[in-house]
C-alpha positions as CSV (number, residue, x, y, z in Angstrom):
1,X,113.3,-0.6,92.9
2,X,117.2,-1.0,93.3
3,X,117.4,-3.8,91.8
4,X,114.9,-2.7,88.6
5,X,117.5,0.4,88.5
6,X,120.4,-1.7,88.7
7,X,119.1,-4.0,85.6
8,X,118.1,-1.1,83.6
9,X,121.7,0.6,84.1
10,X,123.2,-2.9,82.9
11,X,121.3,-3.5,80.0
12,X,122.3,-0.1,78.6
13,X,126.0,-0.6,78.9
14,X,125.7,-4.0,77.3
15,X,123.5,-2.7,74.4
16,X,125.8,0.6,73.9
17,X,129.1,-2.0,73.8
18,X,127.0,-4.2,70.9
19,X,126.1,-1.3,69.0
20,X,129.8,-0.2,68.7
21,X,131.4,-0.7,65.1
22,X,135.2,-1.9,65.8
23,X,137.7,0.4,64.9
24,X,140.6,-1.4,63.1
25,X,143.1,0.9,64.0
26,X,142.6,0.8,68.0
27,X,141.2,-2.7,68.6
28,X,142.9,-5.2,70.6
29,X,143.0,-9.1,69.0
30,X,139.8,-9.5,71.3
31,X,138.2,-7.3,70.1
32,X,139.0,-8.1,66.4
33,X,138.3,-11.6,67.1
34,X,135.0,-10.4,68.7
35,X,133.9,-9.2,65.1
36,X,131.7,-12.6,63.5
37,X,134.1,-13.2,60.4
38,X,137.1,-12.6,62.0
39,X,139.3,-15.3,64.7
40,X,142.1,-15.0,66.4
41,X,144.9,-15.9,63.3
42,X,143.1,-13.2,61.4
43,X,143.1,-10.9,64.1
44,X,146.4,-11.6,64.8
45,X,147.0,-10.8,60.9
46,X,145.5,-7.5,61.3
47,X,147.7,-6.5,64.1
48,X,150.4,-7.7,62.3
49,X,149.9,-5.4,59.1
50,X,149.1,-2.5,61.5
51,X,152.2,-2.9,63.4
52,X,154.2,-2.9,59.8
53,X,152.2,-0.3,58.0
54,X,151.0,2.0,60.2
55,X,146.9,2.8,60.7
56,X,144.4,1.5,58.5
57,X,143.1,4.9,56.4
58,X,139.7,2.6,55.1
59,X,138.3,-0.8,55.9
60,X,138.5,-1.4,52.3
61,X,142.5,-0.9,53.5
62,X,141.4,-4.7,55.3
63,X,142.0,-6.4,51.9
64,X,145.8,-6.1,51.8
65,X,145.8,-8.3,55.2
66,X,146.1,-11.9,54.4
67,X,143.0,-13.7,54.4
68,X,140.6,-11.0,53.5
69,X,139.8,-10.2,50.3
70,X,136.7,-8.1,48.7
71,X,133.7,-10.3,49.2
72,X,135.1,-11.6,53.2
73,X,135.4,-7.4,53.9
74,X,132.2,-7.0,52.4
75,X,130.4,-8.7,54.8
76,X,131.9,-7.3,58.0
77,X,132.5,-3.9,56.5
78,X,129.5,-2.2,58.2
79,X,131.0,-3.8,61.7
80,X,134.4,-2.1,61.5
81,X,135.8,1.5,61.3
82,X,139.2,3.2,61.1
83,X,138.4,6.0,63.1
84,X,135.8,8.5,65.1
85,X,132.4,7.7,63.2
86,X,129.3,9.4,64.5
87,X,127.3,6.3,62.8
88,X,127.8,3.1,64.7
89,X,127.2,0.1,63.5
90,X,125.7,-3.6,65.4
91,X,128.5,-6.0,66.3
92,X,127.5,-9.2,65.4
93,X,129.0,-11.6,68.8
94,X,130.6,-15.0,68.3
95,X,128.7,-18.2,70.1
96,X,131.0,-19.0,73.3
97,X,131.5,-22.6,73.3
């Protein structure tokens, strides 16, 4: 019975991290790498451009990073947020290799 609690209890904080949407303005380059769409040099970018211009106020805001432009934020836009959302949205999580 333990361990059926114990399994239950751990499958519920790995599907509540999943369905987490990534906020842009608070996310470490793991975390932004973590998104499917984004690696490491373009999480690096987005730290970059946060660091020089202060909090992203959109995602849309994600197309003055280099690298991203409309159709590439399109795709990964319901995966991100720039703040508090009461929606959240399924991450979609890179193949380890």
């Amino acid at each position: 019975m333990k361990k059926l609690l114990l399994g239950l209890c751990t499958y519920l904080i790995l599907t509540s991290a999943a369905l987490a949407a990534v906020n842009l303005n608070t996310a470490t380059k793991e975390e932004l790498d973590g998104v499917n769409g984004i690696g490491p040099v373009k999480a690096q970018a987005i730290l970059d451009h946060r660091k020089k211009n202060g909090p992203f106020k959109s995602v849309d805001d994600l197309q003055n990073v280099k690298g991203f432009g409309n159709k590439s934020v399109g795709k990964i836009r319901s995966e991100l947020t720039v703040g508090s959302s009461k929606s959240k949205a399924k991450i979609s999580k890179k193949a380890v290799h």
